[in-house]
MDAnalysis code that builds the backbone (N, CA, C; Angstrom):
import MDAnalysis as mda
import numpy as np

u = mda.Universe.empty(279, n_residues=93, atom_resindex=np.repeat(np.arange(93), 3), trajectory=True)
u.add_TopologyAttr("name", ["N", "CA", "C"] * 93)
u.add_TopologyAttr("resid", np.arange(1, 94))
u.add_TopologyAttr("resname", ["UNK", "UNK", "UNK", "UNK", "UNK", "UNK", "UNK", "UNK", "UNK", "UNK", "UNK", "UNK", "UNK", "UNK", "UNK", "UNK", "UNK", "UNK", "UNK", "UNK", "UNK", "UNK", "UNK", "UNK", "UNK", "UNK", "UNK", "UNK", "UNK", "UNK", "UNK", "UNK", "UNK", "UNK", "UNK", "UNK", "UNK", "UNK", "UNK", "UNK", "UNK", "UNK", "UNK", "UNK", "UNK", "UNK", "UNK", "UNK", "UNK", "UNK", "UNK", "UNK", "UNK", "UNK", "UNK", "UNK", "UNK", "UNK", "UNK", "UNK", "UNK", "UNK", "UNK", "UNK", "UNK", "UNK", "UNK", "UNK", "UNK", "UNK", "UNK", "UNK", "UNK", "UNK", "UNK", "UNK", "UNK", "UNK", "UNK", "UNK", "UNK", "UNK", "UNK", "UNK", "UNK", "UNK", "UNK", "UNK", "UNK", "UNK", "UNK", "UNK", "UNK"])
u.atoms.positions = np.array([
    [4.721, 65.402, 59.168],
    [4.199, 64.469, 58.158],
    [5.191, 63.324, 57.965],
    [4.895, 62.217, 57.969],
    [5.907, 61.126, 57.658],
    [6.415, 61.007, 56.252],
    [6.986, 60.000, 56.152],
    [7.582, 60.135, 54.685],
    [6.752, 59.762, 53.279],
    [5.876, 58.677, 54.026],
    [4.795, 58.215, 53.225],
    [3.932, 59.667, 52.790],
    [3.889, 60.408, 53.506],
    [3.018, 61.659, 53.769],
    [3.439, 62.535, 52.830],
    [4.528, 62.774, 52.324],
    [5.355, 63.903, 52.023],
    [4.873, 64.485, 50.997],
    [4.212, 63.457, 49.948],
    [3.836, 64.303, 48.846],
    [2.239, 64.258, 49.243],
    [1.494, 64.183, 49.923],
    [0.329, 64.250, 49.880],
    [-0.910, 65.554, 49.874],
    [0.342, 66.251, 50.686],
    [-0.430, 67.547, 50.723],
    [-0.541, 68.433, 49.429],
    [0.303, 68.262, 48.261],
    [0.274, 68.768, 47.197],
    [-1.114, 68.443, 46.481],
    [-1.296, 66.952, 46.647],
    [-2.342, 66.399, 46.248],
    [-3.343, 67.253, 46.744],
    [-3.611, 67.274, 47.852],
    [-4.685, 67.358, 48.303],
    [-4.645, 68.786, 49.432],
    [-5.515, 69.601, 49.514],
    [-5.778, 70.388, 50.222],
    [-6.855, 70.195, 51.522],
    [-7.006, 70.534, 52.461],
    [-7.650, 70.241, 53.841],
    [-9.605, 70.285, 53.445],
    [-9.714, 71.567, 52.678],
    [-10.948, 71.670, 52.663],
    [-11.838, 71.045, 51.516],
    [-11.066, 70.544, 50.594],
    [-11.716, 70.316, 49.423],
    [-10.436, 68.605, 48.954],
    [-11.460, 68.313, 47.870],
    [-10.949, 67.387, 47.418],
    [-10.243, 67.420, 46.393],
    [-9.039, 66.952, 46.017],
    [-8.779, 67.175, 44.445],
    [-7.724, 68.561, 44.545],
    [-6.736, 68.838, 44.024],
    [-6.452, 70.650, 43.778],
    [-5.019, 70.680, 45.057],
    [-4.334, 71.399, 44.487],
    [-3.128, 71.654, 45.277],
    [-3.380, 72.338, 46.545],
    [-2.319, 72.469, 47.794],
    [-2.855, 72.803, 48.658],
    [-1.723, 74.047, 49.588],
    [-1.493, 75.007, 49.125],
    [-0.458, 75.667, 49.510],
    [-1.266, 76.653, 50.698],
    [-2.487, 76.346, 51.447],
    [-3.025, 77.112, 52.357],
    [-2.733, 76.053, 53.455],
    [-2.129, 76.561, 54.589],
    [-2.271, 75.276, 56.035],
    [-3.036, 75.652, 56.577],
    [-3.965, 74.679, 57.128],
    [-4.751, 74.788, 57.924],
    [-4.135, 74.137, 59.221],
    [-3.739, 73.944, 60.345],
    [-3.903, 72.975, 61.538],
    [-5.149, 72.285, 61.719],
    [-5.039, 70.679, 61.210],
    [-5.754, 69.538, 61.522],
    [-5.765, 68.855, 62.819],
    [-6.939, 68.454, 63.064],
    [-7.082, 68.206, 64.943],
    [-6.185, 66.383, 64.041],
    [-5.763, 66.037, 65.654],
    [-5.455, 64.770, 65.722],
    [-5.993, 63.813, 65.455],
    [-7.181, 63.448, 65.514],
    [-8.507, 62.810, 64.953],
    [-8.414, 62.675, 63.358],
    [-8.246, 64.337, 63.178],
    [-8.458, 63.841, 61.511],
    [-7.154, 63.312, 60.746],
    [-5.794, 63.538, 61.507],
    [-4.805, 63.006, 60.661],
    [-5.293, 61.569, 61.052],
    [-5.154, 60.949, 62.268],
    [-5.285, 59.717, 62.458],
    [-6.580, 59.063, 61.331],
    [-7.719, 59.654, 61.211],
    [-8.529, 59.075, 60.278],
    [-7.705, 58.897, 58.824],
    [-7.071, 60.203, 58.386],
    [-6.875, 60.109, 57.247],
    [-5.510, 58.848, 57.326],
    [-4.341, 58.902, 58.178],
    [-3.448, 57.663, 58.223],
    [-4.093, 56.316, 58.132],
    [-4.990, 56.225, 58.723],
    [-6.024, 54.977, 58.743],
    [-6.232, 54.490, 57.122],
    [-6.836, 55.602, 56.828],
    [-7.198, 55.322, 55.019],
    [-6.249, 55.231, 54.296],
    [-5.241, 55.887, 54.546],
    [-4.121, 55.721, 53.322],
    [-3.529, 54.264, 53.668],
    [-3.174, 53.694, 55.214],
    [-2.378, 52.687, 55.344],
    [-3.202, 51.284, 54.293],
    [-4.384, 51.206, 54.344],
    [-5.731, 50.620, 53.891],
    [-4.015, 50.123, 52.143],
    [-4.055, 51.473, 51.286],
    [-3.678, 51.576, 50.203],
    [-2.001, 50.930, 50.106],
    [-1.360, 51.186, 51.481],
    [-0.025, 51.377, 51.592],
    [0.380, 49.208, 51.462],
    [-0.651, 48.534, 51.933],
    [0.372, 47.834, 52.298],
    [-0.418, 47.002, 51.082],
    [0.298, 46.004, 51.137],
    [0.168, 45.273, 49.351],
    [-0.953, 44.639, 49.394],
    [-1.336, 44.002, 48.737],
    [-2.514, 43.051, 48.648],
    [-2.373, 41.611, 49.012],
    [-0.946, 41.307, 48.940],
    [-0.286, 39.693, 49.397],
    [-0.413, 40.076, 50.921],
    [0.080, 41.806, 51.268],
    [0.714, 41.708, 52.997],
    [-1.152, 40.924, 53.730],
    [-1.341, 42.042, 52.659],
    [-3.457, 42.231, 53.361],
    [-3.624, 40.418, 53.720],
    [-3.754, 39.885, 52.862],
    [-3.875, 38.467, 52.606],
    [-3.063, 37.844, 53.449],
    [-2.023, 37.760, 53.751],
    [-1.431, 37.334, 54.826],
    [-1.780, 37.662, 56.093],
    [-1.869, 38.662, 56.450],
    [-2.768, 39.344, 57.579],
    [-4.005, 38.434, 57.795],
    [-4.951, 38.706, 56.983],
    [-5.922, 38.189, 57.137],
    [-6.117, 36.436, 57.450],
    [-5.257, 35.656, 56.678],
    [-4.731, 34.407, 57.234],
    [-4.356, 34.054, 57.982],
    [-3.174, 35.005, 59.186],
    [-2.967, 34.896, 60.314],
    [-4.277, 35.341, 61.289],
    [-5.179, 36.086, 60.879],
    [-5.887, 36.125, 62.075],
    [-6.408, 34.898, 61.971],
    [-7.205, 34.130, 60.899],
    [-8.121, 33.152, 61.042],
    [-7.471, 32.023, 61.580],
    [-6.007, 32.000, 61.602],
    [-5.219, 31.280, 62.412],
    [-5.245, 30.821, 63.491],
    [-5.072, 32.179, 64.098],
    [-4.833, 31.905, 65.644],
    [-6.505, 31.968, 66.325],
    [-7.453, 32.358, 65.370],
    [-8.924, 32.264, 66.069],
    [-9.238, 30.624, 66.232],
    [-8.646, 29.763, 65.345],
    [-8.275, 28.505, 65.397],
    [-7.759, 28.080, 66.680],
    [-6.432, 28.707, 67.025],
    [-5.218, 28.470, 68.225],
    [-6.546, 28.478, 69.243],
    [-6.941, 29.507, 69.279],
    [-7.408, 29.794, 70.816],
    [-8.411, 28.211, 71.555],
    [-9.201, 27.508, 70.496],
    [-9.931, 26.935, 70.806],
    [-9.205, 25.222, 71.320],
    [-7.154, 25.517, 70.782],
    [-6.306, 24.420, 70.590],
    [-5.738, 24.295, 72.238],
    [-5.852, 25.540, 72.357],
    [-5.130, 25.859, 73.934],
    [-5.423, 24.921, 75.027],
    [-6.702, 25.197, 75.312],
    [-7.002, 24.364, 76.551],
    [-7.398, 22.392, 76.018],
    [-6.965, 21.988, 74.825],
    [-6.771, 20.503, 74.483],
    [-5.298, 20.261, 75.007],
    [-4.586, 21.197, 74.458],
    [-2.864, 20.522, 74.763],
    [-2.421, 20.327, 76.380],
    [-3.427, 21.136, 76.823],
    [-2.957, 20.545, 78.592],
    [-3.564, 19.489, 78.634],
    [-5.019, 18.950, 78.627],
    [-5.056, 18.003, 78.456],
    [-4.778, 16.215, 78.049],
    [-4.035, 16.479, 76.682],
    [-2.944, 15.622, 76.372],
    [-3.570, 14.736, 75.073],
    [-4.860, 15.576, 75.026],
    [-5.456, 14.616, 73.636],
    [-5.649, 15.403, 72.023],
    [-5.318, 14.639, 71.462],
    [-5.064, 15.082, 70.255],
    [-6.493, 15.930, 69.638],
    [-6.058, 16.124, 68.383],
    [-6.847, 17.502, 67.631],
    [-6.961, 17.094, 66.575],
    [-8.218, 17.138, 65.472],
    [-7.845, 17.333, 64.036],
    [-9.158, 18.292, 63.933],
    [-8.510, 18.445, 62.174],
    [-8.745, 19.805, 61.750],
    [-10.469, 19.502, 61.380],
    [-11.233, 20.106, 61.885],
    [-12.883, 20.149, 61.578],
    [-13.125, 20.466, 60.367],
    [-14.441, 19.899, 59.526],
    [-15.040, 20.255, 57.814],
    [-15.144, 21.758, 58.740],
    [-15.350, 22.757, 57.767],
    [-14.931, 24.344, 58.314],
    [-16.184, 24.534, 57.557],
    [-16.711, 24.784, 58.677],
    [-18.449, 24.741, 58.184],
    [-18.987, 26.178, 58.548],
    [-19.600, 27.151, 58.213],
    [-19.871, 28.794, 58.015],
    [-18.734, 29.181, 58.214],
    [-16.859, 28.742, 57.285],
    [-16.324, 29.754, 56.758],
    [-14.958, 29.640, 58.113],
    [-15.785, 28.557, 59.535],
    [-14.602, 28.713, 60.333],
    [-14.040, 27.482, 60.531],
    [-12.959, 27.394, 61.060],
    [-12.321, 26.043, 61.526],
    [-12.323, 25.354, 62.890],
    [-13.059, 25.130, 63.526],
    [-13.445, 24.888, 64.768],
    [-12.325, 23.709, 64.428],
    [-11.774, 23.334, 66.202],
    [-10.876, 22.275, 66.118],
    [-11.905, 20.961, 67.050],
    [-12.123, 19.920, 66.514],
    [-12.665, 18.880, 67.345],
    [-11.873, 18.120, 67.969],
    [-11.757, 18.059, 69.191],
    [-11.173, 16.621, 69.761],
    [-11.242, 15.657, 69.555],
    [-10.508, 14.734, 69.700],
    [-10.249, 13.628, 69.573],
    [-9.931, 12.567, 70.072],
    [-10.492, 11.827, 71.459],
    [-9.915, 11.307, 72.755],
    [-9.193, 9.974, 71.916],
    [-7.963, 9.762, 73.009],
    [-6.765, 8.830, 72.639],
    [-7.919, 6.982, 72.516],
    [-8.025, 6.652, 71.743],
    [-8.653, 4.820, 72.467],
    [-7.567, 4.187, 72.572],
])
């Protein structure tokens, strides 16, 4: 169990919800991984979440920036119209 883990099993027992748990059962790999899944959900802050989530919409941005910069013509930032930021070109006059 990791450290995050340590008190959890007190909490919680394998078969039931709620209630201390001083019976072990051996859990398949599947279900710890599900249950790590859910707790990490809780673990990381609400700023980290938010940041996270800002960097992806980021670089879904980048990807469309990539093949302009070989090119050699500039970029600005598109009205972000259903929520995304499409980048429009911009040829040099």
């Amino acid at each position: 169990m990791g450290g995050a883990r340590a008190n959890y099993n007190q909490e919680r027992s394998v078969g039931e919800k709620g209630g201390g748990a001083p019976t072990r059962r051996r859990r398949s790999a599947r279900a710890k991984k599900k249950e790590r899944r859910r707790e990490a959900k809780h673990r990381t802050s609400e700023a980290m979440q938010r940041r996270l989530r800002k960097a992806k919409r980021r670089d879904k941005g980048e990807q469309g920036k990539r093949g302009a910069e070989e090119k050699g013509s500039r970029e600005r930032e598109a009205p972000r119209r259903r929520g995304r930021g499409g980048r429009i070109l911009v040829e040099e006059k």
